[in-house]
N, C-alpha and C positions, 0 to 999 in steps of 0.2 A: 180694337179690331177683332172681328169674330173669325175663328180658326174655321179651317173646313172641315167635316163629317171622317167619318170614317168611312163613305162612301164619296170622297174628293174628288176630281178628274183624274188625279196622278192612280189612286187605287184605284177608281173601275179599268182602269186602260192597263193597269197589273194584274187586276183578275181576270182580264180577258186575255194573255199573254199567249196562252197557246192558241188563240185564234191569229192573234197579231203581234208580230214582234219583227224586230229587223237586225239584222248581222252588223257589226261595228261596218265593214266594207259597204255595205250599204245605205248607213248613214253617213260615212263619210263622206260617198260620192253626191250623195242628195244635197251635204252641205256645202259642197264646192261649188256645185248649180246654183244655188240660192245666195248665197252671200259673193260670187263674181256677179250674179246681176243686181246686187242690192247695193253693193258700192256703186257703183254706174248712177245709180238713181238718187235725187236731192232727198236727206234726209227726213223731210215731211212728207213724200211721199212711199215709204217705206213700209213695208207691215209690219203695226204695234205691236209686237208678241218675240216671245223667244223660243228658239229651239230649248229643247232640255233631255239630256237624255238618262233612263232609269237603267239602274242592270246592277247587280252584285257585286260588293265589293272587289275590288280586285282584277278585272275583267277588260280593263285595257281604255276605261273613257276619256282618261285623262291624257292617256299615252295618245290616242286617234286624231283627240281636237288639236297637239302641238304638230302632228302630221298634217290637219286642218291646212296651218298658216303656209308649210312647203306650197302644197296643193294651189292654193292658193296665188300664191307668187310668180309659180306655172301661168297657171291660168288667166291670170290677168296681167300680168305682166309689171304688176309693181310688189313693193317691199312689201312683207308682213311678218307680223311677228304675235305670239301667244304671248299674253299674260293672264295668270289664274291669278282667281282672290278667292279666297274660303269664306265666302259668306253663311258657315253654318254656326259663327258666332261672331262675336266683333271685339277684338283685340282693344289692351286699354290705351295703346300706342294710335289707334283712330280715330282721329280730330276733325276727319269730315264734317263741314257744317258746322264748323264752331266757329264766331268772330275771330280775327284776325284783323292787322293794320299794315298795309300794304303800302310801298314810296315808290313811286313814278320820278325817271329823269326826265327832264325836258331837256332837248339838246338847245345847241346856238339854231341852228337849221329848221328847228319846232320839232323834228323826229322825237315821239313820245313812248317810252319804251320803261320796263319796271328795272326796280332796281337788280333782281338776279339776273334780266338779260344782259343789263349795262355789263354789269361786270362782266359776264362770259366773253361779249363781245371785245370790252377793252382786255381780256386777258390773251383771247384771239388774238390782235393787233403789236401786242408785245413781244407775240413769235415772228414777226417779221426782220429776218437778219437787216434787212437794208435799212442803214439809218435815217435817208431820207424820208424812204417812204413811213416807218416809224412816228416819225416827227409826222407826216401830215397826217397819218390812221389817227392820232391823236387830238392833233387840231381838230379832227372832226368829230370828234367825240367829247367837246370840249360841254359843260352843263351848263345850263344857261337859268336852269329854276329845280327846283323838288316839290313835290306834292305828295301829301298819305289822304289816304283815302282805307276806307272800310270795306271790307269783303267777306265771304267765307273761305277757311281752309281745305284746297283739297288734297286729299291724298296721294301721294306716289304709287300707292297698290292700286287705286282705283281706277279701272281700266275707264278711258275715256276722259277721265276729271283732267288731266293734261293731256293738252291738246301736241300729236307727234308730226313728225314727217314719213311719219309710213304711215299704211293701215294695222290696225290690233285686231286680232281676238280676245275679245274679253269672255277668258273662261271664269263662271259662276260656279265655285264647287258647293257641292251640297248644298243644292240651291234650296230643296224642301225644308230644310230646319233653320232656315233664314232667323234671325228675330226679327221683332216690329219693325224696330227704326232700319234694318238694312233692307225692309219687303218695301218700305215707304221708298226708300230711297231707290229700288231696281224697279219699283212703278214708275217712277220720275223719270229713271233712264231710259225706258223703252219709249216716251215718250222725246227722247233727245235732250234731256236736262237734269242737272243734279242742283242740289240747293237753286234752283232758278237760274243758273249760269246754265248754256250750251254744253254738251258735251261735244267731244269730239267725233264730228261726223266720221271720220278714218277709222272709226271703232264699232264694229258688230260684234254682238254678243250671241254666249252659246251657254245654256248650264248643264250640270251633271248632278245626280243625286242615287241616292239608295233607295231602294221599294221600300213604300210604306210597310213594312214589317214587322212587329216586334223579333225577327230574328234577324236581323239586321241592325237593331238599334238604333232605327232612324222612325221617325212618326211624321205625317202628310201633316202637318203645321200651317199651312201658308195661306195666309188669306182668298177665299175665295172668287173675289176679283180680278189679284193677280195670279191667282191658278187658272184661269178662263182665258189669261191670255200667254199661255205656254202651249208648244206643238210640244209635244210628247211623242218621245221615241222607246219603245219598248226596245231592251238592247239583248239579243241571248247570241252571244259569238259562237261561232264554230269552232273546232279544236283548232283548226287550221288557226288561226285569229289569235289564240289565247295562246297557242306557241310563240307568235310572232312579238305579244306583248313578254313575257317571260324571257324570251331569246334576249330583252335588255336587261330584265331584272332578277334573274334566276339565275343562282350558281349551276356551276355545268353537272355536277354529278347526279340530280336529280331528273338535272332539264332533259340530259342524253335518256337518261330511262323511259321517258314519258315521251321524246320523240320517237321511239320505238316503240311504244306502247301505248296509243293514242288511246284504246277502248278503258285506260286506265283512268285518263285524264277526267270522267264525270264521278269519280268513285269518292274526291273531295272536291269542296266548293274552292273556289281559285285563290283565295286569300289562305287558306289553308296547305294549298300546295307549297304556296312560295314561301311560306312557314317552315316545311316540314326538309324543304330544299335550302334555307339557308342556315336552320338548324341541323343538319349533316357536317353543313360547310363548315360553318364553325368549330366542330367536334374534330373535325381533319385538323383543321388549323391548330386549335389546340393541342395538339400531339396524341388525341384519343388515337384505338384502335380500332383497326377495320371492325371488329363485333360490337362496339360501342357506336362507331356510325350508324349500323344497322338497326341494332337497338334503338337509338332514336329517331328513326323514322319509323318502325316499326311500333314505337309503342300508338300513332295516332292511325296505323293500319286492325285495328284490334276484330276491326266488324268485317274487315277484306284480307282473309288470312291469304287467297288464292296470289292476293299481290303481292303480302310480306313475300311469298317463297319466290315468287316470279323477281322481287327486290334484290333479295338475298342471291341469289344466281349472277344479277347482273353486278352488282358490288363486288361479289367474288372473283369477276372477269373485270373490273373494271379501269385494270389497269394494264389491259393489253388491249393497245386500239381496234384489233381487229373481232372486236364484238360490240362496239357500237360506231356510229356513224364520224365523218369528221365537223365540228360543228365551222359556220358559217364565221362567227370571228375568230377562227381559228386559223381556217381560211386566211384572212385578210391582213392577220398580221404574220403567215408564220415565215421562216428563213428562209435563206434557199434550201438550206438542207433538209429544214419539214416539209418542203414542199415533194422533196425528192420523195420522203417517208410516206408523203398524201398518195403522192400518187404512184405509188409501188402498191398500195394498199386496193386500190381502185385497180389496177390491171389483176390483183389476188382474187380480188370479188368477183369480178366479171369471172375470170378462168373457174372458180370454185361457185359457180352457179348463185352468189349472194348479190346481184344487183340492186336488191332492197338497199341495200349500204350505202350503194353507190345513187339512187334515188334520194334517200334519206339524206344524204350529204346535201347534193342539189338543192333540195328543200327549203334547207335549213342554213343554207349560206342564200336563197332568193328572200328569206326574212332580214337576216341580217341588213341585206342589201335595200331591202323595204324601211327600214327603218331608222336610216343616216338619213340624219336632214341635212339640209343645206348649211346651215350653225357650225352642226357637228364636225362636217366635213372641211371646214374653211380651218374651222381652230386645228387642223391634224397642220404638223411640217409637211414639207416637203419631201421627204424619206419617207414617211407613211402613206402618204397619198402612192407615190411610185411603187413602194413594195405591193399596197392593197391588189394596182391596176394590174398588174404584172401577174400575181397570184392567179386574179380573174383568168385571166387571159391563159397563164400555163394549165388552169381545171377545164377550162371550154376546150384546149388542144387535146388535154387527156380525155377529155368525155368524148371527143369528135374520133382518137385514136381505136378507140375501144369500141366502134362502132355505138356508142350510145348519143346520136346526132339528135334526136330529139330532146333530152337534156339541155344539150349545149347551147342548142336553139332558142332553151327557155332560160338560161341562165342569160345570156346576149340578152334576149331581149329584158331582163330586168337591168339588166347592167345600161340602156340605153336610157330608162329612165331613171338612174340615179344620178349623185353629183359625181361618180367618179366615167363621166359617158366619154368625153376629153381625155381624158387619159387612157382609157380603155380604146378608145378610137385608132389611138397613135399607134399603141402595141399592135392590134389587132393586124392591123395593114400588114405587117411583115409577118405573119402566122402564116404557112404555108398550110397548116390544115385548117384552120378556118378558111380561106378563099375557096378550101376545096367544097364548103355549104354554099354553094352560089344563092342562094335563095336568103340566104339568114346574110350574107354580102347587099343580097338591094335593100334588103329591109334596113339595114345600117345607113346605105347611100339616103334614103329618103326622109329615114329622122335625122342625120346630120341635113340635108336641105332644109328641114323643117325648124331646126333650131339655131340653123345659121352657124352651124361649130367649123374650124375649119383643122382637121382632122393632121 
């Protein structure tokens, strides 16, 4: 297979980045468009090509496409679910396409089914408390022949190669550094086939990679046939974006500095930050001292002295809430009694002219709220679901009390589209200062019509 140039599709569409590129928000949205209407459509008549999107390490691609399958499940109104496969090498554990010898049951009935579903099914049937019906779930599964038969193996990681009852996202990471036989094998699949078997129509794919860079450590490798048929997304997110990705994966004492400090956030590349924030973290943990945490963030600030000091200020303050914001899961899970503490804080700011606090709170609890999937939200109890909605609902009453009704506005309406909108709903009704937003009331009334909730 002949590799492509160092002039590939992937690098010219990187060297031209600052002519063209697109914010993760806007590929995500493009990719909810495109794959609601390409499930709809018979699998043959699909376009042969795959999304892929390029952007730096670190930067939230992976985090967007699992938000992808929510979006998704909205929008069309069935199941979906993300699964990634690191196609930037191949595990010795991957037998994709290797012979295999496969036993078919035949029933008494002719129903012809393989051996792992026999069993699932006859293990099904053995949960039926009632004996009679037991006795017949069985009679009916009674085997009437066996047959083996030759096939290839496919993989559990392999998005598509088992065929599900929902639709997938089959995320492709590092899709540029493919080797041969997995580029063979993701020509195959855009095509609808792996080893000559059907894939799973319920499965659309999406890849992610690093710019052809040597400083990134990734190289444009991929055959040029299958590089011809990739849409290419230049990706440079916004700060806004790259807080929202960090807001999951970044310890708080760095994360709080830099949401106050946005003009900060281009002074390291983003794999770097969350580096330099979870090596703090650790140094706390470890029982270091507050001059030893600094110090080690400090020593990768060596070329932006103006930020060690602007650092060193906020570490020094760092343990009195009222010099940085409250963050968003903080929000969601705190007591009653921090709650009391939140928002005692919030009537300080307003009164002492520091609204930025009380914005920056807002913020930074509408990512949070961005960023519960559906998944996430189902596996919380019971207790945490109630504390989150509750929480919501007593910050919209303090932002609404404080005159800061346009917050509250915007905080409502993220809250209508996440999984906690039901619950929020319920509280909300008995809020005597939210009713008093009449206008942020019909907007509630119209997306509860629209998604059928019954409040």
């Amino acid at each position: 297979m002949a590799g492509s140039t160092s002039l590939g599709k992937i690098a010219r569409h990187w060297g031209e980045r600052v002519k063209r590129h697109h914010s993760l928000t806007e590929v995500l949205n493009r990719l909810t468009q495109k794959f609601s209407a390409r499930i709809q459509q018979p699998q043959e008549t699909r376009a042969n090509r795959i999304d892929i999107m390029i952007g730096e390490s670190g930067i939230g691609k992976s985090t967007v496409l699992r938000q992808l399958a929510d979006r998704l499940s909205k929008k069309t109104g069935k199941v979906w679910k993300g699964q990634p496969w690191h196609v930037g090498g191949q595990a010795f554990e991957d037998v994709t396409g290797l012979p295999v010898i496969m036993e078919d049951v035949v029933l008494e009935d002719g129903t012809v089914m393989s051996r792992d579903e026999y069993t699932s099914v006859m293990a099904a049937a053995h949960k039926e408390p009632d004996p009679k019906k037991l006795q017949a779930a069985v009679e009916a599964l009674r085997i009437k022949e066996t047959h083996r038969r030759a096939t290839f193996a496919k993989s559990e990681f392999v998005p598509g190669a088992i065929w599900r009852d929902y639709c997938t996202v089959g995320i492709l990471e590092e899709l540029p550094t493919a080797p041969t036989l997995i580029q063979n094998q993701i020509r195959e699949m855009i095509d609808g086939k792996l080893n000559g078997d059907p894939i799973d129509p319920n499965c659309l794919y999406v890849g992610t990679g690093n710019p052809p860079d040597p400083r990134f450590v990734t190289v444009n490798a991929l055959d040029e046939a299958l590089e011809k048929r990739l849409k290419i997304y230049i990706i440079e997110p916004t700060q806004d974006e790259l807080l929202q990705v960090w807001e999951r994966i970044m310890p708080e004492t760095i994360y709080k500095f830099l949401v106050m400090e946005k003009p900060f956030i281009e002074a390291l590349s983003p794999r770097e930050w969350v580096g330099v924030a979870k090596d703090v973290h650790d140094v706390q943990l470890g029982g270091g001292s507050f001059e030893e945490a600094i110090e080690e963030a400090v020593d990768e600030l060596l070329d932006h002295p103006n930020i060690a000091i602007k650092l060193r200020k906020f570490l020094k303050f760092g343990n009195d809430p009222f010099y940085y914001p409250v963050l968003g899961r903080q929000l969601l899970v705190a007591t009653a009694q921090e709650m009391q503490l939140f928002m005692a804080l919030i009537e300080r700011w307003i009164k002492e002219d520091k609204r930025g606090f009380v914005g920056e709170s807002k913020n930074d609890l509408l990512r949070t709220l961005g960023n519960i999937t559906a998944e996430e939200f189902n596996a919380w109890d019971t207790k945490t679901k109630e504390r989150a909605a509750n929480n919501i609902v007593v910050f919209i009453e303090a932002l609404a009390a404080t005159n800061c009704n346009d917050m509250a506005k915007q905080t409502l309406s993220h809250a209508f589209t996440s999984p906690l909108i039901t619950l929020v709903s319920q509280k909300m009704r008995k809020s005597a200062a939210i009713k008093q937003m009449t206008d942020v009331m019909q907007k509630f009334e119209r997306e509860k019509e629209q998604q059928g909730l019954v409040a």
